[in-house]
N, C-alpha and C positions, 0 to 999 in steps of 0.2 A: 504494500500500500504506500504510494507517493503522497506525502503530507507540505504541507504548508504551514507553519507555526504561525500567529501573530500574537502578540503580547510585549512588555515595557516594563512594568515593576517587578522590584524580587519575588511579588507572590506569584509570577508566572512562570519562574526558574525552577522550581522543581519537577513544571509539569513536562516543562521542554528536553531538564533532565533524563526523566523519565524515557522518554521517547527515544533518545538517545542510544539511551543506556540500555533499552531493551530492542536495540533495532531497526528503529523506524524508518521508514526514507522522509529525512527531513530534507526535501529538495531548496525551500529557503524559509528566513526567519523576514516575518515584517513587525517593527516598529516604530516608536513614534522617534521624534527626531532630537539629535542633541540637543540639549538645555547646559545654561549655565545653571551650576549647582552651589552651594557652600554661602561661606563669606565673603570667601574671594568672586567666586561668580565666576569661577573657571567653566568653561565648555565642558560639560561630561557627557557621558555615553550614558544609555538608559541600562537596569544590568543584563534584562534578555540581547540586548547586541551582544555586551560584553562577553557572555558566557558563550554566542555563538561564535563569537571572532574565535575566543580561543577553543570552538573544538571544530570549526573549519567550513561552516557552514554560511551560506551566499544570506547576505544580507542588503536587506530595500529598507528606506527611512524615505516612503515622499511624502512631501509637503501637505499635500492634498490627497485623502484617501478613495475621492471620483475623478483622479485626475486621468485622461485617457490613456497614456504611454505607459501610466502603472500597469493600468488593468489587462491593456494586452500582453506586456511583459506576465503578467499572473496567468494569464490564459495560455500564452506558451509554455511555461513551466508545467500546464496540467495537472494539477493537481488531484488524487482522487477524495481527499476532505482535508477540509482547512481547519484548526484547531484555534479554537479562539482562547485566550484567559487573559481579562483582566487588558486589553489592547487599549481599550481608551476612545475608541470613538464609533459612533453606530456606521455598517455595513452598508453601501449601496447594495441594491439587487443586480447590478450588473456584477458584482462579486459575488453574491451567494448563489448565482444561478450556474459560473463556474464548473466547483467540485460536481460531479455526479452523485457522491457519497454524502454530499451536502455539507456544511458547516455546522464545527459541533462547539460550543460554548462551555468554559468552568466558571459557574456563577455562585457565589459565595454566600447563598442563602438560600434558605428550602423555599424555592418557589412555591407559589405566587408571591409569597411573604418578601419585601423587601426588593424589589426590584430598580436597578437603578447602580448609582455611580459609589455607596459607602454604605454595600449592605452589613456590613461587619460593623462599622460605628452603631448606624440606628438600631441593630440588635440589642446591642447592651445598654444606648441611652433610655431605647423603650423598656428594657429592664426583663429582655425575655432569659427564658432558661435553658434553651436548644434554636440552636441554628444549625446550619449544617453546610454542603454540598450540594449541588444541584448540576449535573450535564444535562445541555438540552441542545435542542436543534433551533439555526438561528433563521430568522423570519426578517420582517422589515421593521416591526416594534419594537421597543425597548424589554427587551429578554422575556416575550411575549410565546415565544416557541414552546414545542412540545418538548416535554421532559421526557428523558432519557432513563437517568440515574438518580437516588438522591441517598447518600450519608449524612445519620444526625451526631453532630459535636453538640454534648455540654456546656451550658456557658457556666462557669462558676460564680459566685459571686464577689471573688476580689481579680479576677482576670481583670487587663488592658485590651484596647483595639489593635496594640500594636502585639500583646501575645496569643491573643484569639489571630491576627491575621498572619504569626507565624506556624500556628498549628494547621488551619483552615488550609494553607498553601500546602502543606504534605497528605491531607486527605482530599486534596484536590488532584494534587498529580496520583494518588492511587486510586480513585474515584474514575478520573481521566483513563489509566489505565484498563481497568474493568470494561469502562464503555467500548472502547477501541476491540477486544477480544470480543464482545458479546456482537458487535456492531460487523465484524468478519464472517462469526460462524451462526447469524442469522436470527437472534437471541434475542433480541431487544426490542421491547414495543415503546411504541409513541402514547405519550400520555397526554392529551392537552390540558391544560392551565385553565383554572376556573379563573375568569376575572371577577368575579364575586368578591374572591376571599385574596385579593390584591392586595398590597401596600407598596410604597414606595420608598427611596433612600434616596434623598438628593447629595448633592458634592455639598460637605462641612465647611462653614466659612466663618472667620474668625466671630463675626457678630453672632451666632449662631449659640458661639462656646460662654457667651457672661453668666455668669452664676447669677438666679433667684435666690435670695434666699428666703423668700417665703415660700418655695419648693417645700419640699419633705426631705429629709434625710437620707432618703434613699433615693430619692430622684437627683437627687446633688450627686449623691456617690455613683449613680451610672452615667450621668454628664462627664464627672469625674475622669471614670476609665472608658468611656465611648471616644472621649477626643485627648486620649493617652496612648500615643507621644504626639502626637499633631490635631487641631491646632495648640492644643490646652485649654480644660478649664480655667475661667480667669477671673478676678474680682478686685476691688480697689481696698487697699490699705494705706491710710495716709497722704493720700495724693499719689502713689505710687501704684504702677500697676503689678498684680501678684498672679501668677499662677499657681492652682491648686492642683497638684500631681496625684498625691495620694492621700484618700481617707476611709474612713470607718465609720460603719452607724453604731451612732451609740444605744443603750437601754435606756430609753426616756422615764420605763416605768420604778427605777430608782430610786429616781430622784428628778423632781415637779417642780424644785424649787423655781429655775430660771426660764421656767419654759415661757412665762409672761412677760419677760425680756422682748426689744424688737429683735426680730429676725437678722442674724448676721452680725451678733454681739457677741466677746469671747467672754466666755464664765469661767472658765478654768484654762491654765496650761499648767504644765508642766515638762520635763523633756520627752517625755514617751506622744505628746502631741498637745493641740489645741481644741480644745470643747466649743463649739459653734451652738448657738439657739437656731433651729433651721423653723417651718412651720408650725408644728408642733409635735416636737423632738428634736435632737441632737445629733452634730456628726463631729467625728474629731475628726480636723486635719494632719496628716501626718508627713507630708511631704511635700514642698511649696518652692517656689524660685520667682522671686525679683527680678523685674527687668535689666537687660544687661550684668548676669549676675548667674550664678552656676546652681545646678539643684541641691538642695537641704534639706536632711530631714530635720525637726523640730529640735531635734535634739542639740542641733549646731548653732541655731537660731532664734530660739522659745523666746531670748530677754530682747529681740527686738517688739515684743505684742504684749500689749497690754491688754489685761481684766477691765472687760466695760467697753473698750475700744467696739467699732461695729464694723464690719467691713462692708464695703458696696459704695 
């Protein structure tokens, strides 16, 4: 089977790996195009190039993904399916009509649930408790296709987005793998997607990330790790702006005393963290970073917050 890979972020490198590694004809890799990265702002390569360059494989970065001289170059390639994970930008039909075997998609949430550009974030900001894997076959909608495959991941309740999307990226290249074997010896049926039972994941934007603090406790704590490492929960201390990295819900039923406090007042710290009054209940912050200013946990930094102070 002659494949075509497209994909850009690390969470597409396992799947590409995989491919690889077990054989595939990966005739070429498409992704998106250098970006300056960092603080310097140097030019970098996306890592799916990176990992194709070094294992030998013909790489395209155009500009434009309906640009006409791509697509015929794609169609000479002939591909028998194109492998989508994680690529970055929706498909013309004059590429999916291509592969004969069709275009097959790694989508990072149990469809219909979450469809869109940061299903791993809205997982855990909506506060669910399984997400999973989804291969599907790609259409002209937004990952609107018949499902294929689906594995379900646990979400924990102190995971990040960035360790939920480094797990999700190795049950996707095995996930990926299964489909391609079952997809050969005839196995696989087409499932279509109820859009009934839809939702959506837009791109995460910094306005997005301000902490409520008249939220709940536990809605702060998956804002928290929904947009952990990028973009950060954030909230205002002192005229200075703060990111809130890591926390924990407290046991409101304790202790009542402060909970008549306004929302987003420190009642306690100490170095193990900071007790926040959130709607009604408590979250200690345990891990925070000032702008221009390296991460800390409380413990490095507790005497800059003061009891009574409010943040927002």
């Amino acid at each position: 089977m002659k494949l075509v890979f497209m994909g850009t972020p690390e969470f597409a490198v396992p799947s590409l790996d995989m491919l690889v590694k077990n054989g595939y004809n990966v005739a070429a890799v498409i992704t998106q195009q250098d970006k300056p990265k960092g603080r310097g702002m140097d030019i970098g390569s996306p890592p799916v190039k990176e990992y194709a360059v070094k294992s030998g494989i013909k790489v395209l970065q155009p500009e434009k993904i309906n640009d006409g001289s791509f697509i015929s170059e794609l169609g000479e390639i002939a591909p028998d399916a194109i492998i989508i994970v994680a690529y970055g930008k929706i498909l013309p039909q004059k590429i999916l009509d291509i592969p004969p075997m069709g275009c097959i998609n790694v989508h990072a949430s149990l469809l219909p649930k979450y469809r869109g550009a940061a299903p791993i974030n809205w997982a855990i900001i909506k506060g669910e408790r399984k997400t999973g894997i989804t291969t599907m076959m790609v259409n002209a909608g937004m990952d609107t296709g018949d499902i294929l495959l689906q594995k379900e991941v646990d979400i924990p309740d102190d995971i990040t987005a960035g360790e939920l999307y480094d797990k999700l990226a190795v049950v996707g290249a095995e996930t990926l793998k299964e489909t391609l074997i079952r997809l050969e010896n005839g196995t696989l049926t087409k499932i279509p997607q109820n859009d009934d039972e839809a939702s959506y994941a837009p791109v995460i934007k910094k306005d997005m990330c301000l902490i409520d603090w008249n939220m709940s406790a536990q809605d702060i704590h998956n804002l928290v790790r929904g947009t952990n490492p990028w973009p950060g929960a954030h909230t205002c201390y002192n005229g200075r702006r703060l990111k809130i990295l890591k926390t924990k819900v407290e046991d409101s039923n304790k202790d009542t005393t402060d909970l008549n406090k306004t929302p987003g007042t420190i009642c306690k710290k100490d170095k193990n963290g900071l007790t926040v009054v959130c709607r009604n209940d408590y979250i200690r912050i345990l891990e925070v970073q000032f702008e221009s200013s390296r991460k800390m946990c409380i413990g490095e930094c507790w005497h800059n917050f003061d009891i009574g102070e409010t943040f927002g």
